[in-house]
N, C-alpha and C positions, 0 to 999 in steps of 0.2 A: 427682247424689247420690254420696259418698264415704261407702262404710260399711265396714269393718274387722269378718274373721270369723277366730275361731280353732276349734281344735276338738284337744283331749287326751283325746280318750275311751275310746282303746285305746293300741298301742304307739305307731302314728303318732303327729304331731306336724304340726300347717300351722295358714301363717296364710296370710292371702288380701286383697286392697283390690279389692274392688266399686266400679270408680268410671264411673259413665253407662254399663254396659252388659260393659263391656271390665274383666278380673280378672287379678291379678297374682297371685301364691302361691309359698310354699315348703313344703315338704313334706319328709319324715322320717321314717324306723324308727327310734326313739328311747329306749329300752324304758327305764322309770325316772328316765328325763333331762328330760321336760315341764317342769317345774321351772326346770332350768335353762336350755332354751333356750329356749321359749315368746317370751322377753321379747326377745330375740336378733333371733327370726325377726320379727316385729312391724315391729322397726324395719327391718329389712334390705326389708322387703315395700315400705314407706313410703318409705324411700331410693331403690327400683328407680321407685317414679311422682311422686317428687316432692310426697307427699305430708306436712302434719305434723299430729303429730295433734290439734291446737286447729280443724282445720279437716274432722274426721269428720261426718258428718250423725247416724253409730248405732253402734253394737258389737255385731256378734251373735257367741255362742257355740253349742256342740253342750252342748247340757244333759241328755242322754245321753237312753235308759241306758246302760251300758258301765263300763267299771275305775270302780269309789265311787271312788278317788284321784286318774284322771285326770278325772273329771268334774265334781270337787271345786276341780281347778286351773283348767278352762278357770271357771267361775261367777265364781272368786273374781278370776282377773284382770280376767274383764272386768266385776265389778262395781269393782273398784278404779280401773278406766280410766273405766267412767262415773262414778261418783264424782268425779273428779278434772275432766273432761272436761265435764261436766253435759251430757252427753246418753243420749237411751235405748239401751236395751238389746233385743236380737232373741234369745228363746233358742228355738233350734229343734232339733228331735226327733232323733237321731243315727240311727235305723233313715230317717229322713224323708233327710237327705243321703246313705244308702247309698241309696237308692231312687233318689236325681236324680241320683248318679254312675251308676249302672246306663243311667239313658236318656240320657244324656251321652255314657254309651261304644257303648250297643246299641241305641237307640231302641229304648226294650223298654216299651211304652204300658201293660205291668202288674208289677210288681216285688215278687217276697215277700220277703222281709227274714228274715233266721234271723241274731242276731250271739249269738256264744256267751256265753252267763252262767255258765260253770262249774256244779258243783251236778249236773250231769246235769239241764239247765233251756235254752231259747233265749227269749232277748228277741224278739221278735213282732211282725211289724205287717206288712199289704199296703198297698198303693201303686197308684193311675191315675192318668195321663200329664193335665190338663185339656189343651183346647185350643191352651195356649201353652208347652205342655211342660214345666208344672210340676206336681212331684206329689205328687198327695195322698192321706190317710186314707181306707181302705178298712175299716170296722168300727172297732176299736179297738186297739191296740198293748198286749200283756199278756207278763207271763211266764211259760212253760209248759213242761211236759215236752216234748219232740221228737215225740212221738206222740200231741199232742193239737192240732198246726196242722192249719189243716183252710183251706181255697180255693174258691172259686164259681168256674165256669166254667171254661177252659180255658187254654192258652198263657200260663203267669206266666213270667217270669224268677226265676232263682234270686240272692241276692246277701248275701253277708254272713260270717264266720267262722263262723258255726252250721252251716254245707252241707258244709262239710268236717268238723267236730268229731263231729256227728251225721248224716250224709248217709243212712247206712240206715231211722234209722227215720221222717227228714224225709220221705226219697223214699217210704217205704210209705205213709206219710198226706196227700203230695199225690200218688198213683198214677193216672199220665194227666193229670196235668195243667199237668207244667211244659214248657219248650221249653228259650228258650238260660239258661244258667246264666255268670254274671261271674267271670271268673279275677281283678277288683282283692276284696281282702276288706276293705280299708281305707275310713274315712271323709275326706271330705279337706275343706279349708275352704272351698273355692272353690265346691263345692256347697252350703255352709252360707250362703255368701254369698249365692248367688242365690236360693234359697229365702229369706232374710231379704230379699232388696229387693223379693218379695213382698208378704212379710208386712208389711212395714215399711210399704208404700205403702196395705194392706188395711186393716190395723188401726194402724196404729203402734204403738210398741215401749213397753216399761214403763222405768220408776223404776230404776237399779239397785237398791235394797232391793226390789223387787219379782221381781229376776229369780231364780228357784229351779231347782235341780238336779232332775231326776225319773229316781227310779233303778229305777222298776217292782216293785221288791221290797222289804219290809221287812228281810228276814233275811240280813243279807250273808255269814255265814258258818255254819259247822254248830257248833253250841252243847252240850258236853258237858252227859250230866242230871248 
């Protein structure tokens, strides 16, 4: 399988080629530049394995939540790629690839996810390890004020730009109950990759007209009365 992940959902910037098992990637602090290098790194990823891309199996993206603009550009490239490509599309969860780079870096078999949504608000969502070291939804992933996450049981990993923006009133409302916390704050595609050759294999992928953005919130900014 040869599947192709990008992911623009914050300042980063990566693209990644998923092919049998073995991932290539570029990666990038790129603040405002998605746009224009997105398309850059793709080929550059494809050139490193030899790969072209009439001969992808899927395309998955980070379909967020995270930056409405960068999550607006990973959709739209890779519905334009499938499009063009006629094959499906993987959109996977952006708090879900901070959670599988966590056990990536920390084998950390529970991961809480906090990525900052500005607002005085975290995007939301836990994370368990299955058996084959992929991880999944633990309740539901929502947008909330900082002092309304709340954790079952004990030993989470911390992981995401919400732990630093908000770390006081995260740590008063998970009290006793985290362990090691991840110094990467970034989402990267390599992990988006693997979670999609998951999915991909689970359910297989949709339509590009079908693949859609989910940005947790309706209200993306504060609206004068």
């Amino acid at each position: 399988m040869k599947l192709l992940a990008i992911e623009t959902s914050e300042i980063a910037c990566s693209a990644a080629l998923w092919m049998n098992g073995e991932v290539s990637e570029r990666f990038d602090l790129v603040p405002r530049r998605h746009s224009e290098l997105l398309l850059p790194m793709i080929d550059e990823v494809l050139a490193d394995t030899g790969v072209v891309k009439s001969q992808l199996d899927a395309i998955a993206f980070s379909r967020g939540p995270g930056s409405f603009t960068g999550v607006r550009i990973a959709t739209g490239v890779a519905q334009g790629l499938g499009f063009a490509l006629d094959c499906p599309l993987v959109p996977v969860s952006t708090l879900a690839g901070l959670a599988q780079g966590c056990y990536r870096r920390l084998q950390s078999a529970r991961v809480a996810v906090a990525l900052d949504a500005r607002m005085q608000e975290v995007y939301w969502g836990a994370y368990r390890s299955d058996d084959n070291g992929v991880m999944r939804l633990s309740g539901e992933e929502r947008c909330c004020a900082p002092a309304e996450v709340n954790l079952d049981e004990s030993d989470w990993s911390a992981c995401g730009s919400g732990w630093e923006a908000y770390s006081t009133d995260l740590k008063k409302a998970c009290d006793g109950q985290l362990g090691q916390y991840d110094e990467e704050p970034h989402c990267h595609a390599k992990d988006i990759a693997m979670l999609a050759a998951t999915l991909l294999r689970e359910d297989g992928g949709v339509p590009a007209e079908q693949a859609m953005p989910v940005y947790l919130r309706n209200q993306v900014a504060h609206v004068k009365a």
